[in-house]
C-alpha positions in Angstrom: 40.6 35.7 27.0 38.2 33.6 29.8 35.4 35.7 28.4 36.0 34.9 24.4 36.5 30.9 25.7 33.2 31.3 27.8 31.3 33.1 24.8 32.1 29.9 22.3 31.8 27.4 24.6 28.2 28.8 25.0 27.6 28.9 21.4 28.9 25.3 20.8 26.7 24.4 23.6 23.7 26.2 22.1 24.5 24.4 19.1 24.7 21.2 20.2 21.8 21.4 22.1 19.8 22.2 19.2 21.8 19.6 17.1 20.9 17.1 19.6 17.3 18.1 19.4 16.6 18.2 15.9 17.7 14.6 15.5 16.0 13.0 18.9 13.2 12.0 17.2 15.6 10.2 14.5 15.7 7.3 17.5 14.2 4.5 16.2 14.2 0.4 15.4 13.1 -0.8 11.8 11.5 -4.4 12.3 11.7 -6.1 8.7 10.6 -9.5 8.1 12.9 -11.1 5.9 15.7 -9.3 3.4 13.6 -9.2 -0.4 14.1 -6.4 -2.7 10.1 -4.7 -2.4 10.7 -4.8 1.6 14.6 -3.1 1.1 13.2 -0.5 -0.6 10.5 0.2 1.3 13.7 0.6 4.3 15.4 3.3 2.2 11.8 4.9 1.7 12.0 5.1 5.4 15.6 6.2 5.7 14.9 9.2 2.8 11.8 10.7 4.6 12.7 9.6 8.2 16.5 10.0 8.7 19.4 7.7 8.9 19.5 7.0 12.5 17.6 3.7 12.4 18.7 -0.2 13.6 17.5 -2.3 11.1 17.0 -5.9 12.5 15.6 -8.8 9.9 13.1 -11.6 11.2 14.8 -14.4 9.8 18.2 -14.1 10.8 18.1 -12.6 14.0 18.9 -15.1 17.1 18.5 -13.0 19.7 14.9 -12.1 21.6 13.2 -8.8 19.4 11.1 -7.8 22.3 13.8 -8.0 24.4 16.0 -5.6 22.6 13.5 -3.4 21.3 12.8 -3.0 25.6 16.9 -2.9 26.5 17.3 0.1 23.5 14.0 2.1 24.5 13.6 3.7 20.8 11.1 6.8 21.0 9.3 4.4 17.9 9.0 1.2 15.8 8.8 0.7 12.1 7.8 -2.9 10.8 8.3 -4.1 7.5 5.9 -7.4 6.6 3.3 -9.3 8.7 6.0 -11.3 10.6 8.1 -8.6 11.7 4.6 -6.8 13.3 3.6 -9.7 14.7 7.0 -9.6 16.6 6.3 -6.4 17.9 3.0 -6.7 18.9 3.3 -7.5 22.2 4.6 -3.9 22.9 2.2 -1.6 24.0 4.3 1.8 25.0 5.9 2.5 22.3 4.1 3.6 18.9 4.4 1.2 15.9 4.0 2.1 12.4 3.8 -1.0 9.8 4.1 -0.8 6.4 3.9 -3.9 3.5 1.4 -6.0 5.2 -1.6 -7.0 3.5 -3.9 -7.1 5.5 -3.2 -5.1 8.8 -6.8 -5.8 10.8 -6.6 -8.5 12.9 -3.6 -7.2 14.7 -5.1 -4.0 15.1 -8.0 -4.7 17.4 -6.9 -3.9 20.9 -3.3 -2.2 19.7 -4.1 1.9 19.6 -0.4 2.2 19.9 0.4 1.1 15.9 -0.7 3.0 12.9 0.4 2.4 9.5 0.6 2.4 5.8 -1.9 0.6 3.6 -0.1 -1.8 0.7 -3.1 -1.3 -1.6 -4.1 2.0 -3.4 -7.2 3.5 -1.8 -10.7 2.4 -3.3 -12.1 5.6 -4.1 -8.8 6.5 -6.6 -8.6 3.2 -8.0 -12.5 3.7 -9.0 -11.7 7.5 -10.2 -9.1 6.0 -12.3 -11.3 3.5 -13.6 -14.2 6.3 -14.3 -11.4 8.3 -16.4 -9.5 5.8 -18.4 -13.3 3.2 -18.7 -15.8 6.0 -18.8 -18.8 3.6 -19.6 -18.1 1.2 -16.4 -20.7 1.5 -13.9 -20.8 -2.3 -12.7 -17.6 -3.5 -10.7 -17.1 -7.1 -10.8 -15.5 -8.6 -7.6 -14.5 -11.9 -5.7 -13.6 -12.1 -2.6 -13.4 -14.3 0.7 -14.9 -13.1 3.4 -12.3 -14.4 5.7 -9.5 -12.6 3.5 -10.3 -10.1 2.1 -13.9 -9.2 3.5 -12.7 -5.9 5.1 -11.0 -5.0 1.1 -14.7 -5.4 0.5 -16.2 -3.2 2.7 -14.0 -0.2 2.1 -14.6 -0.7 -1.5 -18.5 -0.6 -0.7 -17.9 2.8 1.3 -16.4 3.8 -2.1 -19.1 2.7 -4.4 -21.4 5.1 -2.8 -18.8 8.2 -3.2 -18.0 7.4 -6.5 -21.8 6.3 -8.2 -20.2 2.4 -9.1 -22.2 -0.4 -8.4 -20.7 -3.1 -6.9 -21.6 -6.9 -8.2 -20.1 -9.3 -5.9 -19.4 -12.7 -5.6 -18.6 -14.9 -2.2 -16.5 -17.9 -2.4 -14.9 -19.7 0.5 -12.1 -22.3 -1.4 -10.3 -22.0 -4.9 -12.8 -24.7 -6.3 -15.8 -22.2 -6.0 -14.0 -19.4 -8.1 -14.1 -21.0 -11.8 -18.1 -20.9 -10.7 -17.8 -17.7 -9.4 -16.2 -16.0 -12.5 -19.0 -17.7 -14.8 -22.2 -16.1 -13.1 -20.1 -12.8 -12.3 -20.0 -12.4 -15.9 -24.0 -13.2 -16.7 -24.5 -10.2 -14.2 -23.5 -7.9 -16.6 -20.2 -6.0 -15.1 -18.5 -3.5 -17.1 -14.9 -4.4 -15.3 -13.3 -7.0 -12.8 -11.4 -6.2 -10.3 -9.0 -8.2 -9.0 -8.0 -8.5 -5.0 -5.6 -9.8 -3.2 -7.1 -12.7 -2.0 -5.3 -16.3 -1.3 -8.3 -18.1 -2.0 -9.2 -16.7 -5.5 -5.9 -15.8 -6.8 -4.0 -19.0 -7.5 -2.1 -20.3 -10.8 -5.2 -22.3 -12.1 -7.9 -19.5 -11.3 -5.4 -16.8 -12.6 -5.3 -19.0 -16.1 -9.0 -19.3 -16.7 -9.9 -16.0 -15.5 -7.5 -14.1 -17.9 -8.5 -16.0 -20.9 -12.6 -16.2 -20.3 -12.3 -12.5 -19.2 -11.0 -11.5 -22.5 -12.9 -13.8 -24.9 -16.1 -12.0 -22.8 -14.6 -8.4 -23.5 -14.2 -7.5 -19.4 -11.1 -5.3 -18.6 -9.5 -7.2 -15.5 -8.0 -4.0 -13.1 -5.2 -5.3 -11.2 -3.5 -4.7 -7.6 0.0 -5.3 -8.9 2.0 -4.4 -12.3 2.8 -8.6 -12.9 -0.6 -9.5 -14.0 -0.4 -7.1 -17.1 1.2 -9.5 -18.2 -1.3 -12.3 -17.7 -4.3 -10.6 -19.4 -4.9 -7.6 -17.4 -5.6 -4.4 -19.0 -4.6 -1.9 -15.6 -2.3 -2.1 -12.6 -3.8 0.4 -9.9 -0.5 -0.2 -7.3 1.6 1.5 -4.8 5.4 1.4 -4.8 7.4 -0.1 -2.1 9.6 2.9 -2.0 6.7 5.3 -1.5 5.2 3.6 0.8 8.6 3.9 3.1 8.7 7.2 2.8 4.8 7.8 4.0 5.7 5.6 7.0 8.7 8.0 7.6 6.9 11.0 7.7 4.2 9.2 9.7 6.2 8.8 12.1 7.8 12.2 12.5 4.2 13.1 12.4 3.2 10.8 15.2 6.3 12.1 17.3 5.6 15.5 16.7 2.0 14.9 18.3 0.4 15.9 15.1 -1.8 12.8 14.7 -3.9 10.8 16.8 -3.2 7.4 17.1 -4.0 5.0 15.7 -4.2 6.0 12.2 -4.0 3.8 9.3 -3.4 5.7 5.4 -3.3 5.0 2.0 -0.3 5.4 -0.4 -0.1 6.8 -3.7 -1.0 5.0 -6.5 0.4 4.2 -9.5 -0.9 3.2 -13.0 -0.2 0.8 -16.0 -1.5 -0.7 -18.4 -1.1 -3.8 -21.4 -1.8 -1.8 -24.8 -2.0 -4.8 -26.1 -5.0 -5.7 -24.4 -6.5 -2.1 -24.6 -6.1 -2.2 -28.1 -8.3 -5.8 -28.4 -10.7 -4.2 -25.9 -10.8 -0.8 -28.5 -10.8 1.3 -25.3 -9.0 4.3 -26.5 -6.1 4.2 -23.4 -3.0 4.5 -24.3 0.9 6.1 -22.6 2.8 8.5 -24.3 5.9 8.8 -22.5 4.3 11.5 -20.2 2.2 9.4 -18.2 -1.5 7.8 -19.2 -4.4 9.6 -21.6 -7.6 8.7 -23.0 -7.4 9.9 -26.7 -9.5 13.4 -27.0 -8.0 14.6 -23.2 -6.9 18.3 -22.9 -4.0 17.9 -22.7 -3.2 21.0 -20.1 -5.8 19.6 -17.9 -6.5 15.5 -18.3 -2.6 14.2 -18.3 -2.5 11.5 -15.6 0.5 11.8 -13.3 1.6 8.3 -11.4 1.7 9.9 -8.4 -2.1 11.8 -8.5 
């Protein structure tokens, strides 16, 4: 009888040791700025590729000191949800941080090598392979950018250029009153596309108006960061889904824990496509979405259907 008892207590021991293990790495705090849909889902992105073990505490309606806790509770890592919520974390240097849905990540990264991350924008080199399928005749890539926002968007899109055979026709402009100027002498330069980037100074309501408008009198597709300006004029969305993007920062994580990455590391999500027919039909580009994702009329169809997630 004492040997039966000491047998399965052994095996309940065994087995909750290796319970025990197999979740230790589930440990961790999830930073989020404030509670919006795109950053919730990007938290159950997390939870689905990460594990449900997680403290969830949001920016704006915590009272209490974040460093402080994060410290007290000792989590083996840190997600962070929006540039607020990392730049309440930043201060913490033993611990590994992985952010996700912050534009742009680079100034806080300088002298952190503990946090790594997930881009919010679709890498440069797809979005110009999905321009090269879908606009086979664009070689000349219309962009605007400030060099204070969006200057490093700029240079990984000039790494690209280079991989891909696109030239790259830029325009600098350091306040919204030099864009309307900008778009004019973009467009004498001969581009074949715009594309658009995140950028405060050049994306505002006015600048978004007259863009759209002179873009399509002029014939230019506009290729767009985010499925909402399809319906200002755009003819493509190139994005990345919130949801996604969780669940790449989950299994960075795990990844990071694991030791199978070097920090830091920074990657990009997978993209998405859309795009207006209407517009593509008034450009006569021969784009259009059949239920089963995106094709350029004469594709094979066993080999040239576009997935969203490619």
């Amino acid at each position: 009888m004492h040997r039966k008892a000491s047998i399965y207590i052994f095996c309940f021991l065994i087995f909750f040791t290796s319970y025990s293990n197999s979740f230790a790495f589930f440990s961790a705090i999830v930073v989020q700025s404030i509670k919006v849909e795109p950053y919730n889902r990007a938290f159950e992105g997390i939870k689905s590729s990460y594990g449900n073990n997680l403290k969830r505490i949001i920016v704006s309606t915590y009272k209490g000191d974040i460093k402080e806790y994060i410290e007290e509770k000792k989590p083996r890592i840190i997600f962070a949800i929006g540039e607020w919520a990392l730049s309440k974390v930043l201060s913490i240097k033993k611990i590994p941080i992985v952010y996700l849905m912050v534009l742009n990540p680079y100034p806080f990264l300088s002298d952190n090598k503990n946090i790594s991350g997930v881009s919010m924008l679709v890498s440069p080199q797809k979005r110009f392979e999905y321009i090269k399928k879908y606009i086979p005749h664009a070689k000349r890539i219309g962009v605007i950018y400030n060099p204070k926002h969006s200057g490093y968007m700029y240079k990984e899109l000039c790494k690209a250029a280079k991989k891909t055979q696109m030239s790259l026709v830029a325009k600098k402009v350091f306040s919204s009153q030099d864009v309307i100027d900008a778009i004019k002498e973009i467009s004498d330069d001969n581009i074949d596309v715009f594309l658009m980037l995140p950028d405060v100074t050049v994306i505002t309501p006015e600048t978004l108006s007259f863009m759209s408008l002179f873009f399509f009198k002029k014939s230019i597709p506009i290729i767009t960061f985010s499925e909402k300006y399809l319906k200002l004029g755009a003819l493509m969305a190139i994005y990345s889904d919130p949801f996604h993007i969780g669940v790449q920062a989950g299994i960075l994580a795990r990844k990071i824990l694991q030791g199978k990455v070097r920090l830091p590391v920074i990657i990009w999500p997978k993209g998405k496509l859309k795009i207006n027919p209407y517009v593509a039909k008034n450009l006569s580009l021969p784009i259009y979405e059949d239920g089963k994702g995106m094709r350029a009329h004469g594709d094979n169809k066993k080999d040239k259907k576009f997935s969203p997630h490619n």
